[in-house]
N, C-alpha and C positions, 0 to 999 in steps of 0.2 A: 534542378531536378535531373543533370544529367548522367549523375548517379543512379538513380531508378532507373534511368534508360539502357545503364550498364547491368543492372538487376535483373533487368526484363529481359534484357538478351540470354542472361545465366538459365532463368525462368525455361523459354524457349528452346536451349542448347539442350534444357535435360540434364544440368548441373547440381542446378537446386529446383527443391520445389518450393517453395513458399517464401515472402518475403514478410518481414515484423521490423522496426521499429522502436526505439526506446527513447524515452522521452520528450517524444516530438510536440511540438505544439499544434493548435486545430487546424489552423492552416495550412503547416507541413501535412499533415495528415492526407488532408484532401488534394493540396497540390501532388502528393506522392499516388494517391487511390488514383486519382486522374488517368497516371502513367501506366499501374499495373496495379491489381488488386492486391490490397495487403492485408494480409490474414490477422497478425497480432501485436498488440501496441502492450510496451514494456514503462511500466510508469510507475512513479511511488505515491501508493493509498494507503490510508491508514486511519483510524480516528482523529489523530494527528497531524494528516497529510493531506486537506480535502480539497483543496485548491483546483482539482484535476474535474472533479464535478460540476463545473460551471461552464468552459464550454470544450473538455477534450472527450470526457467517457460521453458525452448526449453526439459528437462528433463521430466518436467509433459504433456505438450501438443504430445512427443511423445508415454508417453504410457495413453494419455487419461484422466489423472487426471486432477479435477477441481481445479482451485486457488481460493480462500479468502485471499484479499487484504487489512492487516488489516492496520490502521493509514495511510488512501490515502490521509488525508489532513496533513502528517508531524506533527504528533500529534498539530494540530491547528497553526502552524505557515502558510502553505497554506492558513489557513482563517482572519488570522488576520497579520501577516509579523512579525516583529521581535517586536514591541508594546505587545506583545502577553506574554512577559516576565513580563510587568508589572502589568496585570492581573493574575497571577499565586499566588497561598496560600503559606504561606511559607513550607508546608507540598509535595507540589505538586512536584513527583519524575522530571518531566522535567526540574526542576530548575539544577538540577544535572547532565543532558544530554550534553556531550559536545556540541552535536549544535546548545544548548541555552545559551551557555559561549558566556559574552562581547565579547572575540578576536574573534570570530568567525562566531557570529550574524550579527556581519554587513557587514562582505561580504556575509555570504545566502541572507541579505536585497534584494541584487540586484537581485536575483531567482524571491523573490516573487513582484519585482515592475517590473519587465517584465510578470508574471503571471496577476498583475490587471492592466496593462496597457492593454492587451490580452483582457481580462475580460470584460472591459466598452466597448473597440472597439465590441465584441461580445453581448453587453449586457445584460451582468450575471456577478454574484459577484466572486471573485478570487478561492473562495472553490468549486463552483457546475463548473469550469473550469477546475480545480485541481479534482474534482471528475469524471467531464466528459473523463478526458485523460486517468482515468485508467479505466473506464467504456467502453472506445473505442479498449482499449486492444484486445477486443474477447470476445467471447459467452463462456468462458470456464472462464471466470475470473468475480471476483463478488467482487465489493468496500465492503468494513463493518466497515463506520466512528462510530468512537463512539459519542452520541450523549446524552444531558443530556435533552436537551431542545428542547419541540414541534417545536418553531420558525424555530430551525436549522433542525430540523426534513425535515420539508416542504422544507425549503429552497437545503438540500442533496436531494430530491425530484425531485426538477427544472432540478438537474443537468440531470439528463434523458433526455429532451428537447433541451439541447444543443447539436448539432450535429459540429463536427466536423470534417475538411475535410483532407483527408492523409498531405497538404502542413501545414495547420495548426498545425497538429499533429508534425512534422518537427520542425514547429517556435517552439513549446513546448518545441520539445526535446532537440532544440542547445543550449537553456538558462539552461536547467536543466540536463547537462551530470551528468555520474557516478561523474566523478571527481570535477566537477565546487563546489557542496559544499562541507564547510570546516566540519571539526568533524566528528569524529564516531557515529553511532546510539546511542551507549549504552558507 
């Protein structure tokens, strides 16, 4: 932690105000809160991503800290389903992601064909649904899709609009347990 300790002096000098974190686990978390209070934790949640709800977000919500929710559309599979590989450069590091290998793609398929079957029933497209559920998370959690283009701009947008109902939030979450998809993040 003697990093924080170097943070905390910044803190103090009136260089920065705030300290956040990304990716940390619950432990760092608290070992770090210890040293100086830290505002916001940077982690990947997603229908897809839920690993983080067992013991890091009940970690941040007990002492306060904010979440940014980065990659809530499953680095773009949420928005587009498993199709979404063939649209990739061959540069593009998700090619390399195990949850975008053949074996394993087409069982998440079924994630994301229960997510736009969801979607039309609600009518909104499978990404601002997939944005919506992490957006319904709480007032202490904040999506941050990456976005290259206006279209999709507007359209993460919409997702605000969709309201969601706790039974709903449910149907979400039995199709997309920790477990249900195949592959590690990275």
């Amino acid at each position: 932690m003697h990093k924080m300790g170097e943070l905390k002096n910044l803190v103090e000098e009136g260089k920065i105000k705030y300290i956040g974190l990304s990716e940390a686990s619950a432990s760092t978390i608290r070992r770090a809160h210890a040293v100086h209070p830290i505002t916001a934790i940077q982690l990947e949640w997603s229908l897809w991503s839920r690993d983080v709800e067992e013991d890091i977000v009940p970690t941040c919500r007990e002492l306060g800290i904010g979440i940014g929710a980065y990659s809530p559309l499953g680095r773009g599979f949420l928005s587009s389903g498993p199709k979404i590989v063939d649209t990739l450069g061959k540069k593009d590091f998700r090619k390399s992601l195990p949850r975008f290998k053949p074996e394993n793609l087409e069982h998440n398929a079924s994630i994301f064909e229960h997510v736009a079957e969801m979607a039309m029933r609600k009518g909104c497209t499978p990404s601002q649904l997939a944005l919506a559920w992490v957006h319904h998370q709480g007032n202490d959690v904040c999506p941050i899709p990456g976005t290259t283009k206006i279209e999709n701009l507007n359209k993460n947008i919409g997702a605000l609009s969709v309201k969601l109902s706790p039974e709903e939030m449910a149907e979400l979450e039995s199709f997309a347990t920790a477990d249900a998809v195949k592959g590690e993040r990275y």
